[in-house]
Every structure is written in structure tokens, then in C-alpha cells.
N, C-alpha and C positions, 0 to 999 in steps of 0.2 A: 435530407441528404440523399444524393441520387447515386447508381454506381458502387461498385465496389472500391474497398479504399486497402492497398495493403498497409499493417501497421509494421513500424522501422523499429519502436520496443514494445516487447511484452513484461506488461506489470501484473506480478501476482500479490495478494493482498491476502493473509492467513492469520488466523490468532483463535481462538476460545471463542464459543457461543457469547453471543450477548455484549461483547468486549467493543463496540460501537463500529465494527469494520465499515459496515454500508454508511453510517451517517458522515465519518471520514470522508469519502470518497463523494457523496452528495453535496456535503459542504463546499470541499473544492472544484467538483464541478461545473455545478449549477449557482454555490456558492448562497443556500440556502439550508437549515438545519433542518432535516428532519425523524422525527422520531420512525422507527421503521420493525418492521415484522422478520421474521429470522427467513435468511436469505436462502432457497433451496435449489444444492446443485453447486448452482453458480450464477454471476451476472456479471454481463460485458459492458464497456464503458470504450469510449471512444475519444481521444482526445489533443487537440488540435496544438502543436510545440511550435513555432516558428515555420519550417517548412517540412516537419515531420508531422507523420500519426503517431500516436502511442496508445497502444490495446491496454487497459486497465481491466485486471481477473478480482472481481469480487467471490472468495469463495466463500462455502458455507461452513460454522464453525460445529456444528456438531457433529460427535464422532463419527456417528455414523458413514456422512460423507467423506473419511478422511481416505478411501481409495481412490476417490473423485479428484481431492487436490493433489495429491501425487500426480492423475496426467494432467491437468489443468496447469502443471509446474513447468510441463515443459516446453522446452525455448525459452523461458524465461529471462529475460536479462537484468532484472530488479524483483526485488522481495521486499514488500513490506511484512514486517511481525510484530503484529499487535497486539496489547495486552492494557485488560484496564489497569489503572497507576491503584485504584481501589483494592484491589483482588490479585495477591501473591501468588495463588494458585494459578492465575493465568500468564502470569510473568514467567513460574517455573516450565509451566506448558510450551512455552514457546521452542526450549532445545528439546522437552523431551516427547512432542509430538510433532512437531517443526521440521527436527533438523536434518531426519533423513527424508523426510517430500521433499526438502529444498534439494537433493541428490538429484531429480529428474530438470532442473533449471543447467543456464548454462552455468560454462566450471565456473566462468567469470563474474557469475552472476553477482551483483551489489545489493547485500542485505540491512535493511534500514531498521532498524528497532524502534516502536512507535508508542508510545503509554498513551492512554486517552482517557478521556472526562478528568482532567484536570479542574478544571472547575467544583470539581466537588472532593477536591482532597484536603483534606485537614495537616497541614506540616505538622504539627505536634502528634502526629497518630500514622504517620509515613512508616511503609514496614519498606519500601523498596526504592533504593537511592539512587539517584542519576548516575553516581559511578558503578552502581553493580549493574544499570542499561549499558552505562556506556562499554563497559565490560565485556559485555554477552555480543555486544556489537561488535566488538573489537573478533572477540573471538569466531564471531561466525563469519568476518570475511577475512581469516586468515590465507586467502589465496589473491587478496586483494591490496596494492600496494597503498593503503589510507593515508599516507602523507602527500599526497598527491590530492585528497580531498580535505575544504574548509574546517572541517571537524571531523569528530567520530560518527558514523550514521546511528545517532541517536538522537529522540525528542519526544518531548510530552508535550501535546494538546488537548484542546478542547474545543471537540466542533460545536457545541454548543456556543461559546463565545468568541470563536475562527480565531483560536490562537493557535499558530505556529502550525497550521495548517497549510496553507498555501506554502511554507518555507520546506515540509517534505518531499511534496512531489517538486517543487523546482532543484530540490538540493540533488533527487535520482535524474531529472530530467538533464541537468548542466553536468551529470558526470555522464553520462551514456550518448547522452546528442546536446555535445555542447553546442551552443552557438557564439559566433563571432558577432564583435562589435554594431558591426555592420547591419549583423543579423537581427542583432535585438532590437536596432535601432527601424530598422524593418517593418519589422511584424511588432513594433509594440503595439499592445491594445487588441492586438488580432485575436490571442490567445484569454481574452479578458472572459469568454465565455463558452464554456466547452459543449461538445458535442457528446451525446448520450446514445449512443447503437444499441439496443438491445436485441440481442442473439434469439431466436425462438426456432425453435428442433420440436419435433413429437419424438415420443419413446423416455425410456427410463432417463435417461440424462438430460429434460429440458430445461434451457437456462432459466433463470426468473432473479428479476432484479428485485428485491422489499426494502 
């Protein structure tokens, strides 16, 4: 990729250490599972919608970094919050370390609630139910008119067996930069494989994608 490319949305992506943020976003990408190292800082993704860019923010989940993703938040026009569907602790993390960084995105911003490694959840041993996601979703884009969207911005995957992965980001990318008829017909197959930027800075905030 040659050139600067401006991006038309900015996606942030935030949840708890370890919670599969980066494999998510690799999966859909590249569209390849991989296991991965904990991500530091941050890491830029780049990715090609019809006749849009869209800037995808891999942030990093431990604490530490969490004045990192308050600026990394902003402009943002989509939120993912992620949490594995395994680990209640990370579910509750989401409003209560979440939900004031999401304050520096835009007002408008569209927050998607995302559970992940579904593949390894036991139904009979589930502590956190699709309606208490769909819930928290509900409630975090209380500035956001959702009947105007397919569902609630809630889902559980598994990038390990690309379930209902690729149905996230088209669900943020069709309310933010819908496309027409026309369009999809267009660019089908265009978008079949994303472009990966990654951002490199020296100093205390260099990105790095794991």
C-alpha cells in the first residue's frame, strides 16, 4: 500500500487482558486464527468497506494502559467491548472500566458488545446470558436510536471457529457507512480481504500489533 489513505471510520476495540481482542480482529481481517501475545499500547488495522477506509484501534487490555485508551477513543465512531463469554469478571469490566474511556469517542458513537471464545463455553455452566449482553448493550447506546438497527449490538463469537465474526464488523460497518444496493453490488468480493497498516512511532506510545 503506497500513500496515505485517510480513514472515513474510526473503530476502537477495548475489553480485559487476554479476552481474544487481537485474535477477533485477525480473524476478520486476514481471516486466519491466530494465537497471539498481549498487545502493547496499541495496534492499527486498516480496512477496505466498499469505497471507504475504516481505521480499526486494537487497544491493549491491561490496566496499566488504560490512559492510553481514553486518547486512542477519540473520534471514534464505533466501539467494540469485549469480554470473554468464560470470565464474568470481564463482562462486568466492560461499564466499569469501559464506560467512561468511551466518553472521549464520538456522542454518536455505536457500541457493540462482543463475548468471545465461544467455542469453549459449556451451556450448562453459562454465568452470563445473552439478555444481560444484550442489556448492557442496550444501555450503552442510550443516545443511539436502535430500532433503526437489525438487532441489539450484541454477539458472541468464536474466532477460533469464525463464528459470527465477520457478522460484527459488517453489522458497525452497514450502520456507520451504509452502502447502497448499487454499491454492494460493486465492490462485492473487493472487501474479501483486508489491508493491515501498522502504525510504527519511537517513544513511550509505540504502537505494536501481537
Amino acid at each position: 500500500m503506497s500513500g496515505k489513505r485517510k480513514a472515513d471510520l474510526k473503530v476502537i476495540i477495548l475489553g480485559d487482558y487476554a479476552v481474544g481482542k487481537t485474535s477477533l480482529i485477525c480473524r476478520y481481517i486476514d481471516g486466519k486464527f491466530r494465537t497471539q501475545e498481549p498487545t502493547v499500547g496499541a495496534a492499527f488495522f486498516l480496512k477496505q468497506w466498499g469505497p471507504y477506509n475504516v481505521a480499526v484501534w486494537d487497544t491493549a487490555g491491561d490496566e496499566r494502559y488504560s490512559g492510553l485508551s481514553h486518547f486512542y477513543c477519540r473520534s471514534a465512531g464505533a466501539a467494540i467491548l469485549a469480554f470473554d463469554l468464560n470470565s464474568p469478571k470481564t463482562f462486568e469490566s466492560l461499564w466499569a472500566r469501559f464506560g467512561s474511556t468511551l466518553e472521549a469517542a464520538n456522542e454518536d458513537c455505536l457500541k457493540v458488545v462482543v463475548g468471545t471464545k465461544l467455542d469453549l463455553l459449556q451451556p450448562e455452566e453459562r454465568d452470563i446470558t445473552p439478555e444481560e449482553g444484550r442489556k448492557l448493550a442496550r444501555e450503552l447506546n442510550e443516545n443511539i436510536d436502535l430500532s433503526k438497527l437489525p438487532h441489539d449490538p450484541y454477539f458472541e463469537t468464536s474466532s477460533l471457529n469464525d463464528q459470527n465474526v465477520k457478522d460484527v464488523f459488517e453489522y458497525i460497518f452497514q450502520h456507520c457507512l451504509p452502502l447502497s444496493a448499487d454499491q454492494k453490488r460493486r465492490y462485492n468480493g473487493s472487501d474479501s480481504k483486508g489491508i493491515i497498516d501498522l502504525m510504527e512511532s519511537s517513544g513511550e506510545h509505540k504502537r505494536k500489533c501481537c
